[in-house]
PQR file with spaces between the fields and no chain letter, atoms N, CA, C, O and H, PARSE charges and radii, in Angstrom:
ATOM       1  N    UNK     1     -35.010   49.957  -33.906 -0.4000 1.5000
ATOM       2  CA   UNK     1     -34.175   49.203  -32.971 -0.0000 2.0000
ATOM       3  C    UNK     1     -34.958   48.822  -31.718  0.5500 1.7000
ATOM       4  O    UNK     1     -34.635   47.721  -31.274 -0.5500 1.4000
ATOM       5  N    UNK     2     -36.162   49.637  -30.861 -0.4000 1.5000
ATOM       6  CA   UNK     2     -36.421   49.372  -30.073 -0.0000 2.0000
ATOM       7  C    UNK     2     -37.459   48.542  -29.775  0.5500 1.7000
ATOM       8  O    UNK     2     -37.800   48.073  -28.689 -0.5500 1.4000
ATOM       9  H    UNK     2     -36.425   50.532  -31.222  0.4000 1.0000
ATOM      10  N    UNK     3     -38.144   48.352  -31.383 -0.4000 1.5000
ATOM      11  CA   UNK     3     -39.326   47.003  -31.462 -0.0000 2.0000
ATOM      12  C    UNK     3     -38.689   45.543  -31.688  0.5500 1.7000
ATOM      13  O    UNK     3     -39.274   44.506  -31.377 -0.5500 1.4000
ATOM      14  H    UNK     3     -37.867   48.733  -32.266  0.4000 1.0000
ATOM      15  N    UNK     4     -37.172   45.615  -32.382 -0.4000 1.5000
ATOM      16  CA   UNK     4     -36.978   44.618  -32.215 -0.0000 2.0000
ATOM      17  C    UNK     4     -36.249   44.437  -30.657  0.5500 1.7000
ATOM      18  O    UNK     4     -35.764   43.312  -30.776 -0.5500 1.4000
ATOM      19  H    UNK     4     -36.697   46.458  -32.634  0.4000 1.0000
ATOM      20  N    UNK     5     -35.981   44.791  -29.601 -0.4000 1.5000
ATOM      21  CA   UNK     5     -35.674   44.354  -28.782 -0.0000 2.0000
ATOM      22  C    UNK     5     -37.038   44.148  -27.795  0.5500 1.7000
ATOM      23  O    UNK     5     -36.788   43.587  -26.729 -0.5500 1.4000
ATOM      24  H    UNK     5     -36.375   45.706  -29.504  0.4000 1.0000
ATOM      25  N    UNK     6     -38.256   44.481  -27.992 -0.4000 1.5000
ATOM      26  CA   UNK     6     -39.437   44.558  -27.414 -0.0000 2.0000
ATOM      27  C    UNK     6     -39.617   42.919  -28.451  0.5500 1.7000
ATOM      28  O    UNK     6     -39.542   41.808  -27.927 -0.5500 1.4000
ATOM      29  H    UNK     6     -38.459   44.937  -28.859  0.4000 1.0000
ATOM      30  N    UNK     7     -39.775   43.070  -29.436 -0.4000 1.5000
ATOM      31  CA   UNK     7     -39.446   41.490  -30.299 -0.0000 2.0000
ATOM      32  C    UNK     7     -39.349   40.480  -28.999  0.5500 1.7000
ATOM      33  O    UNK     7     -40.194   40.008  -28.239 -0.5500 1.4000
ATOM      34  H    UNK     7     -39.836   43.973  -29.862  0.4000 1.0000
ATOM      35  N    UNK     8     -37.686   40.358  -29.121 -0.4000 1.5000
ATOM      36  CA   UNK     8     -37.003   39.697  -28.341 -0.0000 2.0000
ATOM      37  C    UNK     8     -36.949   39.721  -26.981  0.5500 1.7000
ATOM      38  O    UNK     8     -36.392   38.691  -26.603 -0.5500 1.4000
ATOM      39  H    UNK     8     -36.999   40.741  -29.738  0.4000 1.0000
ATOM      40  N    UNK     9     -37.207   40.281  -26.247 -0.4000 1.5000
ATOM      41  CA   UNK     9     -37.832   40.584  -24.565 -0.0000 2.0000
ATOM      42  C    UNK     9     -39.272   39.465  -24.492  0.5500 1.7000
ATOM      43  O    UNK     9     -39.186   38.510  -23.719 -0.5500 1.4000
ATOM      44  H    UNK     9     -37.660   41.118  -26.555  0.4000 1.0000
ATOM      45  N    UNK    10     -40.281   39.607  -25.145 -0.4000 1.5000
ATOM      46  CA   UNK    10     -41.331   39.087  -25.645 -0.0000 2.0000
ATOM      47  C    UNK    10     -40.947   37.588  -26.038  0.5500 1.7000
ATOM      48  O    UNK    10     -41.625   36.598  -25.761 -0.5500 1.4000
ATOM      49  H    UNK    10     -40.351   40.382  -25.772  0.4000 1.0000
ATOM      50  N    UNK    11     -40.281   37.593  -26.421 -0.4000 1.5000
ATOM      51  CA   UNK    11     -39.652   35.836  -27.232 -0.0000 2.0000
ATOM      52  C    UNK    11     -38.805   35.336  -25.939  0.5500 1.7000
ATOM      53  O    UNK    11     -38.968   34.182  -25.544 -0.5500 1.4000
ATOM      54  H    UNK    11     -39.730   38.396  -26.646  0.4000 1.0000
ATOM      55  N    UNK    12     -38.272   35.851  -25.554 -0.4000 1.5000
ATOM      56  CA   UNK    12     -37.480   35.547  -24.137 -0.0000 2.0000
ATOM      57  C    UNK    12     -38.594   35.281  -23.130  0.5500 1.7000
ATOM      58  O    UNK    12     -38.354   34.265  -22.478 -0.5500 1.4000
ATOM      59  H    UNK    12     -38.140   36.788  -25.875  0.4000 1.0000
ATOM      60  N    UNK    13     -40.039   36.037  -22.714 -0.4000 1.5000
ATOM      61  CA   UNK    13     -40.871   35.977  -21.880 -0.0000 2.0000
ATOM      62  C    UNK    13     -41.526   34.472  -21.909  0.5500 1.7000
ATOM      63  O    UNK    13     -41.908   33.808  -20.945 -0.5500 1.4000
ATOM      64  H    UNK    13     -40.235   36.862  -23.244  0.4000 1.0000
ATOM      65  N    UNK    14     -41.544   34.068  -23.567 -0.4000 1.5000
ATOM      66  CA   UNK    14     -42.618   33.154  -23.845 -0.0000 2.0000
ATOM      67  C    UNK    14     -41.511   31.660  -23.497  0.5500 1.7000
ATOM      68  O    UNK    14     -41.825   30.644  -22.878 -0.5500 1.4000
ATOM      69  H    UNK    14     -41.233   34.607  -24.350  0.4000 1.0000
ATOM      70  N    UNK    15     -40.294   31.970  -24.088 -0.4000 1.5000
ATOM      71  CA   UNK    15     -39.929   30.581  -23.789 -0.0000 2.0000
ATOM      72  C    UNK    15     -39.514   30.372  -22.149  0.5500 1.7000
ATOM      73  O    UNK    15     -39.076   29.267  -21.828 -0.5500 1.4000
ATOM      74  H    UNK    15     -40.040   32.796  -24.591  0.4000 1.0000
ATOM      75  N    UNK    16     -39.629   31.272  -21.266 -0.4000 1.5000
ATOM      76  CA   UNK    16     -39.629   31.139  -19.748 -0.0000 2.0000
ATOM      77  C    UNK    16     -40.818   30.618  -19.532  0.5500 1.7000
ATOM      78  O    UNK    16     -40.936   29.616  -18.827 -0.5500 1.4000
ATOM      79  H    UNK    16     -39.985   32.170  -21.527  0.4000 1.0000
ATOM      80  N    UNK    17     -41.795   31.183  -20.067 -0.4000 1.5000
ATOM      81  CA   UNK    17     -43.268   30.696  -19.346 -0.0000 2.0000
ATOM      82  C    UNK    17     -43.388   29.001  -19.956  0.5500 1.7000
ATOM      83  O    UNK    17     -43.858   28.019  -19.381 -0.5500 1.4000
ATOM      84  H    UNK    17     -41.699   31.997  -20.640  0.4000 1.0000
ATOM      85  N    UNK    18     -42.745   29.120  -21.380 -0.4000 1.5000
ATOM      86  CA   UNK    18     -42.888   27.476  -21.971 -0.0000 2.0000
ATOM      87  C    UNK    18     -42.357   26.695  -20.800  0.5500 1.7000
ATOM      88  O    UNK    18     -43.047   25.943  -20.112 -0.5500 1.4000
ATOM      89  H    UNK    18     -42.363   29.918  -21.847  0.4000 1.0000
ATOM      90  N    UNK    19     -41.138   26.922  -20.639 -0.4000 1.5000
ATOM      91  CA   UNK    19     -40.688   25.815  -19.840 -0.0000 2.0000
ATOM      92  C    UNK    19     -40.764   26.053  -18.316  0.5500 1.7000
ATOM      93  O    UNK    19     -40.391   25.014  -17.771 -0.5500 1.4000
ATOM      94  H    UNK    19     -40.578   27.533  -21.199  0.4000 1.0000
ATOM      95  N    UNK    20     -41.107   27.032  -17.363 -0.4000 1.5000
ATOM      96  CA   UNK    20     -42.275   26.843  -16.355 -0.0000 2.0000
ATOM      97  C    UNK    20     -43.422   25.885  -16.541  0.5500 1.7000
ATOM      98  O    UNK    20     -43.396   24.971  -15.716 -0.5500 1.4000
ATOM      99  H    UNK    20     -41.410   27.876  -17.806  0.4000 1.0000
ATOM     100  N    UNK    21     -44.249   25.848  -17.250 -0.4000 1.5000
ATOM     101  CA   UNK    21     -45.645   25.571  -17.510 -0.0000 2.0000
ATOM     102  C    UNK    21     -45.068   23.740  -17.520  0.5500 1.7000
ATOM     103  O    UNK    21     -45.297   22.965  -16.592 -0.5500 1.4000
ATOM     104  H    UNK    21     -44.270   26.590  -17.920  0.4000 1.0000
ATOM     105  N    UNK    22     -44.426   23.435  -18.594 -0.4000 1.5000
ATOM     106  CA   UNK    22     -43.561   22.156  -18.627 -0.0000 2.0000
ATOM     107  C    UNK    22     -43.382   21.443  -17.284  0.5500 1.7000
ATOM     108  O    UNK    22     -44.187   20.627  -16.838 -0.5500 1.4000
ATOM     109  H    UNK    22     -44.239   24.065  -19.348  0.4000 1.0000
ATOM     110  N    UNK    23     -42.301   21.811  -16.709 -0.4000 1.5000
ATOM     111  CA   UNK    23     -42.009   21.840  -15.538 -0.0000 2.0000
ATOM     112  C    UNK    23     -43.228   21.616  -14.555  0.5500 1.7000
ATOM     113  O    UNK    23     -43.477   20.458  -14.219 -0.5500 1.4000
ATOM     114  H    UNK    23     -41.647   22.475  -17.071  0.4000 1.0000
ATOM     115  N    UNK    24     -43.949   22.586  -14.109 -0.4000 1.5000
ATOM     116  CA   UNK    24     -44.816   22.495  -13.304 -0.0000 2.0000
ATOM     117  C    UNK    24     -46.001   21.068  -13.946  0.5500 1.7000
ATOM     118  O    UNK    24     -46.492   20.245  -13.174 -0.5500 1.4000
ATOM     119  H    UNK    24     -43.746   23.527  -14.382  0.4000 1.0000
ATOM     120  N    UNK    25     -46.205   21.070  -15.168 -0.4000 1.5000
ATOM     121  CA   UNK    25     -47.395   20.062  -15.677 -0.0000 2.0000
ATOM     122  C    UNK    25     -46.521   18.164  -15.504  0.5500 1.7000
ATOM     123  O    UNK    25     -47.079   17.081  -15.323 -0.5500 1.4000
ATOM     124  H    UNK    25     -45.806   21.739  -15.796  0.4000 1.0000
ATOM     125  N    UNK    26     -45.281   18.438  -15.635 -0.4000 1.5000
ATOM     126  CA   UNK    26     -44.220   17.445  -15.267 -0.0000 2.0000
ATOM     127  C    UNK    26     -44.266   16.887  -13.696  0.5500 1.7000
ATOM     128  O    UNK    26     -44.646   15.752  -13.408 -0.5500 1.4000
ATOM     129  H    UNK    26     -44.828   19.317  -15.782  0.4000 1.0000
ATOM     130  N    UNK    27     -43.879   17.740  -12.868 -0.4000 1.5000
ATOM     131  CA   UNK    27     -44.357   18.014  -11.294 -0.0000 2.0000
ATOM     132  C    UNK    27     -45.550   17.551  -11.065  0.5500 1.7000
ATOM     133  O    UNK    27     -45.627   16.584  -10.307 -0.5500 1.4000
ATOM     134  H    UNK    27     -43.571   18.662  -13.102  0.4000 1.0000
ATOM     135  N    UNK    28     -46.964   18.186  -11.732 -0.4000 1.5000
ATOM     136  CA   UNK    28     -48.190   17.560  -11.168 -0.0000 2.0000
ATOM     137  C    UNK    28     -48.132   16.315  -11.419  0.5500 1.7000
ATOM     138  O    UNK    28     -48.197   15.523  -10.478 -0.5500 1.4000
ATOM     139  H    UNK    28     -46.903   18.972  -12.348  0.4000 1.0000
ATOM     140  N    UNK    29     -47.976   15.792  -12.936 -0.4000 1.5000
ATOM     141  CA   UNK    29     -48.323   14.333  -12.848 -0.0000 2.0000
ATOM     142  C    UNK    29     -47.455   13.392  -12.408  0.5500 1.7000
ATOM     143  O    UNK    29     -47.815   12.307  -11.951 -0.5500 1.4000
ATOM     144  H    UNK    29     -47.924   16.435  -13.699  0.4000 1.0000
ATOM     145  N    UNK    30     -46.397   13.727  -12.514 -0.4000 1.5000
ATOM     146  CA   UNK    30     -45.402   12.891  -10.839 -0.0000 2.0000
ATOM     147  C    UNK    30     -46.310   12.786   -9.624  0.5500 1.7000
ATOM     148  O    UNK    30     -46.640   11.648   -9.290 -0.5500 1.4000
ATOM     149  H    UNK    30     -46.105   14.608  -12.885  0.4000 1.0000
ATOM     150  N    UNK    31     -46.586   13.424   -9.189 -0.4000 1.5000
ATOM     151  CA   UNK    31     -47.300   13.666   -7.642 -0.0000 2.0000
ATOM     152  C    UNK    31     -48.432   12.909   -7.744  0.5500 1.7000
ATOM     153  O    UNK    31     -48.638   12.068   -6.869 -0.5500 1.4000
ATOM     154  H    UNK    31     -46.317   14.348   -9.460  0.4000 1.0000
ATOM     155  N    UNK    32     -49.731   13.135   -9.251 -0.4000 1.5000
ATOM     156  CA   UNK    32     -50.629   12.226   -9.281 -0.0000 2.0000
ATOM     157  C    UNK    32     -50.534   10.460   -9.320  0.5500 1.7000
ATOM     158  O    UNK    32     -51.110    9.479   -8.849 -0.5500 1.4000
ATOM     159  H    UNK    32     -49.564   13.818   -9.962  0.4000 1.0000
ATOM     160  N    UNK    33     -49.442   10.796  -10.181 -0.4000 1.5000
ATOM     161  CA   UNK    33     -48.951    8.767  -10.043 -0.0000 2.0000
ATOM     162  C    UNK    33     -48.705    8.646   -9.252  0.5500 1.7000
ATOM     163  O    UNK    33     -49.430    7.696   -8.954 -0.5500 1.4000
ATOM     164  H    UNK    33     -48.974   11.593  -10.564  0.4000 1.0000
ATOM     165  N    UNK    34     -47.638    9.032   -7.655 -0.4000 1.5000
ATOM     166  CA   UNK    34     -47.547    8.896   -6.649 -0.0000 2.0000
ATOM     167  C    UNK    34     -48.456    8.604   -5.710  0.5500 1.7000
ATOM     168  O    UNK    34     -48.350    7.700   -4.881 -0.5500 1.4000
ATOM     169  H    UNK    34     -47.049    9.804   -7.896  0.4000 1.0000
ATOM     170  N    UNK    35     -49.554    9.528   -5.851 -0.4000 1.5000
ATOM     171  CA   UNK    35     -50.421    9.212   -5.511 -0.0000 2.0000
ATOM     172  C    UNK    35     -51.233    8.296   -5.455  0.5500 1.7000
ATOM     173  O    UNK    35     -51.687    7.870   -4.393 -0.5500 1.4000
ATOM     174  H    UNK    35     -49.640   10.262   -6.524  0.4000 1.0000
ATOM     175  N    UNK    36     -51.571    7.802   -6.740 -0.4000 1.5000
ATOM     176  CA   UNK    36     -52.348    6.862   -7.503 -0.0000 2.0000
ATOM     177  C    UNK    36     -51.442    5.464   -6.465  0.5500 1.7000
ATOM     178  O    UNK    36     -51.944    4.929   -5.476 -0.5500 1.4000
ATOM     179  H    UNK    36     -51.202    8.148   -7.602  0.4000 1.0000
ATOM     180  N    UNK    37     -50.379    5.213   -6.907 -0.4000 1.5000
ATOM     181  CA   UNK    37     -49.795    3.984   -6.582 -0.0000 2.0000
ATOM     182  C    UNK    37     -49.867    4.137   -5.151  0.5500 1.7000
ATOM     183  O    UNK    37     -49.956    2.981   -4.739 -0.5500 1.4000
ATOM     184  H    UNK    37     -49.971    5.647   -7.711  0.4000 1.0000
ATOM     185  N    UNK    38     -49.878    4.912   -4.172 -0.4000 1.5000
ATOM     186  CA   UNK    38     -50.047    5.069   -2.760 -0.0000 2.0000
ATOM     187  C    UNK    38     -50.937    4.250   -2.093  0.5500 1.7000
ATOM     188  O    UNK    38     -50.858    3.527   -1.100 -0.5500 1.4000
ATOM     189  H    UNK    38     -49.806    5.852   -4.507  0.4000 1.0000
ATOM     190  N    UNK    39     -52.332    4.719   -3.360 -0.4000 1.5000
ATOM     191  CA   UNK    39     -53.760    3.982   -2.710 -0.0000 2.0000
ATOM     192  C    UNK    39     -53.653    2.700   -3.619  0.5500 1.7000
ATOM     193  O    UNK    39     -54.379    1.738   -3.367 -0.5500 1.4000
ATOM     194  H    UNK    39     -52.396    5.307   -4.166  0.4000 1.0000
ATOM     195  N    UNK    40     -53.025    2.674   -4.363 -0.4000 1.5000
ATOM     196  CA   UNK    40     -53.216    0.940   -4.916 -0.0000 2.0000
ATOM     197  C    UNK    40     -52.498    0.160   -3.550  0.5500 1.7000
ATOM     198  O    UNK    40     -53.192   -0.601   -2.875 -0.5500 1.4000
ATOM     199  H    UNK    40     -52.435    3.456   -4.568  0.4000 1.0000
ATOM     200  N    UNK    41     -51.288    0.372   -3.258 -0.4000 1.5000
ATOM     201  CA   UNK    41     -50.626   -0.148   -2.107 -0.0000 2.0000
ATOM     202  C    UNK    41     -51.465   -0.184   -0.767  0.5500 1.7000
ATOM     203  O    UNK    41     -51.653   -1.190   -0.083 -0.5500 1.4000
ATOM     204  H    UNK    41     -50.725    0.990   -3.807  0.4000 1.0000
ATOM     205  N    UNK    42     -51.797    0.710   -0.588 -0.4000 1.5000
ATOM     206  CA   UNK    42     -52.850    1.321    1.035 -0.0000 2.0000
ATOM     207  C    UNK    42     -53.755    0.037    0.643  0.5500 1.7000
ATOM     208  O    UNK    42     -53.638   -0.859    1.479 -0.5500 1.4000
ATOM     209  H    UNK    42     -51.644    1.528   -1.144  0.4000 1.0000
ATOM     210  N    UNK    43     -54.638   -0.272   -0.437 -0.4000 1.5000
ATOM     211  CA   UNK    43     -55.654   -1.014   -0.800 -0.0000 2.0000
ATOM     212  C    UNK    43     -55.197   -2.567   -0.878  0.5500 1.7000
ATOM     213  O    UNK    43     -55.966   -3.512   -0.700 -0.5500 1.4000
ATOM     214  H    UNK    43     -54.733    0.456   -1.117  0.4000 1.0000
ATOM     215  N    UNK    44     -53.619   -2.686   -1.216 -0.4000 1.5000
ATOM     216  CA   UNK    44     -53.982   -3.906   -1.418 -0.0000 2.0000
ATOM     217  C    UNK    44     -53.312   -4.779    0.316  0.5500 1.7000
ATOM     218  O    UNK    44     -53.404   -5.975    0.589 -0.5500 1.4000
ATOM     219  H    UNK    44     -52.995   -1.918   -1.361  0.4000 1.0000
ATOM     220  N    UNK    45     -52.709   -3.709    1.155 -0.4000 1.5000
ATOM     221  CA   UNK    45     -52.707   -4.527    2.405 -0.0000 2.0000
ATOM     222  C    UNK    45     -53.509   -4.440    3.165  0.5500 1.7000
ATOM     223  O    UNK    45     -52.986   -4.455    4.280 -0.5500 1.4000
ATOM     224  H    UNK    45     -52.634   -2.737    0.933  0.4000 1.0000
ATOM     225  N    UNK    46     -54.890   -4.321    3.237 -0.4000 1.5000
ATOM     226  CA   UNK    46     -55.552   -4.224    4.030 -0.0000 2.0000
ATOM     227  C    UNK    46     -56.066   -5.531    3.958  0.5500 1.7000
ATOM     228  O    UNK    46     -56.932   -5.898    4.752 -0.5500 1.4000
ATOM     229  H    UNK    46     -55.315   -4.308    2.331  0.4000 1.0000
């Protein structure tokens, strides 16, 4: 009984970190396109 709840504790750990990791890799490349289009704009009124 107590490996399968070490099982499942473990399976519970991984799909938190899945969708952290998601999330956060979602987040960065938002911020990089933001970015990106920032300096296309900055660049093209000068």
């Amino acid at each position: 009984m107590k490996k399968m709840n070490i099982i499942l504790i473990g399976f519970f750990l991984l799909e938190t970190l899945e969708n952290l990791y998601t999330t956060y890799v979602e987040c960065s490349l938002k911020q990089i396109f933001l970015d990106k289009t920032q300096k296309i704009f900055k660049a093209n009124r000068k």
